[in-house]
C-alpha positions, 0 to 999 in steps of 0.5 A: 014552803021552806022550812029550816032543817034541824039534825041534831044540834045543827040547823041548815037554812034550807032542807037540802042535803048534797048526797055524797058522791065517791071517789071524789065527786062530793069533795071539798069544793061541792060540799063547801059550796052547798053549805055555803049556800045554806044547805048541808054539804057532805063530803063522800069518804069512799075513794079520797085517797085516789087523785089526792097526792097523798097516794103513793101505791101502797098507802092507800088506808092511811092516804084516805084517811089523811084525805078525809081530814084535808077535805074537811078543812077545806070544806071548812074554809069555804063555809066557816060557818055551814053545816059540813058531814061526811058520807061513809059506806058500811062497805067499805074495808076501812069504814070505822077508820075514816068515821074517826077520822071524820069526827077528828077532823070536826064532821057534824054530821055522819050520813052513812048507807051502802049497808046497815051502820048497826055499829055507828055510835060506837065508833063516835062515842067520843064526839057526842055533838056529831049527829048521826044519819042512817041511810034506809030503804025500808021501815024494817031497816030503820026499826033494826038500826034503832033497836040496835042503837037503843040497846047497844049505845043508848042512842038513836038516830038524829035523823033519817034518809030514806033512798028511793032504789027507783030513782036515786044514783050509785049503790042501792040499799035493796035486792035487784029483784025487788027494784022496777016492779012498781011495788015501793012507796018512797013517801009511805016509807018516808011516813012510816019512819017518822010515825016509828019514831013517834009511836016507839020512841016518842022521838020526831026526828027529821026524814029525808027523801033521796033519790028523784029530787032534782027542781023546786016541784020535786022539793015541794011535792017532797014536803007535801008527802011528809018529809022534812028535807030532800037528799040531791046528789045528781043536781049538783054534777054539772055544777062549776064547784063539782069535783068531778071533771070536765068529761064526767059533767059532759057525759052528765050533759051528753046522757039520754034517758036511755043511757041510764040503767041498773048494773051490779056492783063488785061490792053485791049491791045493784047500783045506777049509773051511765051504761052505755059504756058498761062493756068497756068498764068491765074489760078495762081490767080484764084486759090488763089483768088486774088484780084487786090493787086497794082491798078497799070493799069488805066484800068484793066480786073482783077481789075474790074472783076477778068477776065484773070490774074494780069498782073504785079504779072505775070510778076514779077513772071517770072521775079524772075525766076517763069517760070511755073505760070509767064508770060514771054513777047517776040517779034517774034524772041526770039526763035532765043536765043540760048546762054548767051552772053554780051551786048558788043558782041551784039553791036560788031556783029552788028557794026563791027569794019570795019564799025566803021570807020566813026563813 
């Protein structure tokens, strides 16, 4: 059933992609870890500055940068010799800022969603060994960001995460109104990529599935329908090595099937996330009357008119262990946490020693 995973130059042991998580839930420690394992550790950009000591209230653009580099050297040091990305969002104000600054810092990998990355190999022209990942939803998506590529930069993408917006957590790359009516085929898009690829390009470049991945039946139903890996985030919260806290991974282990839902982001995307305290995340600021404090989006509801919440202090407040006014992202199945394990049991249960064999 396991196969090694190729992207790129690089080749993980195990087809596993750790999804990135912002404002400090995939960093050093869960991205070291998972490489560490044999799978491919991302650490997410999108909020590092906050909660790293280098944020002083004012530096917020420069801190994160500063803070990408640090992640990764720390990530290095737990898995000298894993595979380690970085998860950039399109969205974010300072997206091309933190790419370089990721490849500085020795990415292999660049997995970047939350909009279409049409610029991407422009800004890593200079670190050529550093593969590029694109996050879809769709077929159209795949064949616009490879035109692009092709026709702007002579490159095309090393691999492909296609995100299924019915079960996967955080921001979703597809309008709200086209999500819950049962009309999406994650593996027919899965299949429809790669044969793209194929047929276009005369390219096979590996396909992930993201989104509802959480045990060896999903992983292996997965490969079965075509893909080449698996993309997991929501798994790896109520892990020790997580870098979320306590109370984020209780709320993780608290959650009911209910409590998960969809709601709309400040940055215009509809997103997944625990909602049964989505009242209060909205008042928060409200109350004290915040105004935008990082203009860390490109586009932002409550930058320009105060409408819905900040969406990175939310999550920076869940993330430091504020579950009643912090926001807290999840896929479909995180209510399916029912206990604090290790990265290492995770890859141990999904890759069991009889199936190493050939590994």
């Amino acid at each position: 059933m396991t196969e090694k995973l190729k992207i790129g130059r690089y080749i993980a042991r195990f087809p596993v992609i750790q999804g990135g998580m912002g404002v400090r839930v995939s960093a050093h420690r869960l991205a070291g870890h998972v490489a560490k394992a044999g799978g491919v550790g991302l650490v997410a950009a999108a909020g590092l500055a906050l909660n790293s000591g280098l944020f002083n209230g004012k530096n917020f653009f420069v801190a994160d940068r500063e803070a990408v580099k640090i992640e990764l050297t720390k990530a290095r040091e737990i898995a000298p010799d894993g595979i380690i990305g970085v998860n950039c969002m399109v969205a974010v104000s300072n997206y091309d800022d933190v790419v370089v600054a990721a490849c500085e810092a020795g990415a292999q990998l660049i997995v970047s969603g939350a909009g279409l990355p049409l610029g991407l190999p422009g800004l890593t022209v200079d670190y050529p060994d550093v593969a590029l990942v694109p996050i879809v939803s769709s077929i159209k998506a795949a064949e616009l960001i490879a035109r692009k590529w092709h026709r702007g930069f002579n490159r095309l993408p090393d691999a492909i995460v296609v995100e299924d917006p019915e079960t996967a957590g955080g921001h979703l790359g597809e309008k709200p109104e086209n999500i819950g009516v049962g009309k999406y085929d994650q593996y027919a898009t899965v299949r429809g990529v790669k044969d793209y690829f194929r047929e276009t390009w005369n390219l096979d470049i590996p396909v992930i599935a993201a989104g509802g991945v959480w045990d060896r039946a999903d992983l292996e139903y997965a490969l079965a329908q075509g893909a080449d890996g698996v993309q997991m985030a929501s798994r790896f919260v109520c892990t020790e090595e997580c870098d979320a806290g306590d109370a984020f991974k209780q709320a993780y282990l608290d959650a009911q099937q209910e409590d998960i839902d969809l709601m709309m982001s400040p940055a215009g995307l509809p997103a997944r996330a625990l909602v049964r305290n989505i009242d209060a995340v909205r008042q928060h600021d409200l109350d004290i009357n915040l105004r935008c404090p990082l203009n860390c989006l490109k586009k932002c509801s409550y930058k320009e008119k105060q409408e819905r919440f900040c969406i990175v202090t939310a999550l920076d407040r869940a993330q430091k262990n504020d579950v009643e006014t912090g926001l807290i992202f999840c896929g479909t199945n995180a209510w399916k946490s029912d206990h604090i394990g290790t990265v290492a049991e995770i890859f141990e249960e999904l890759f069991p020693l009889s199936a190493r064999d050939h590994i």
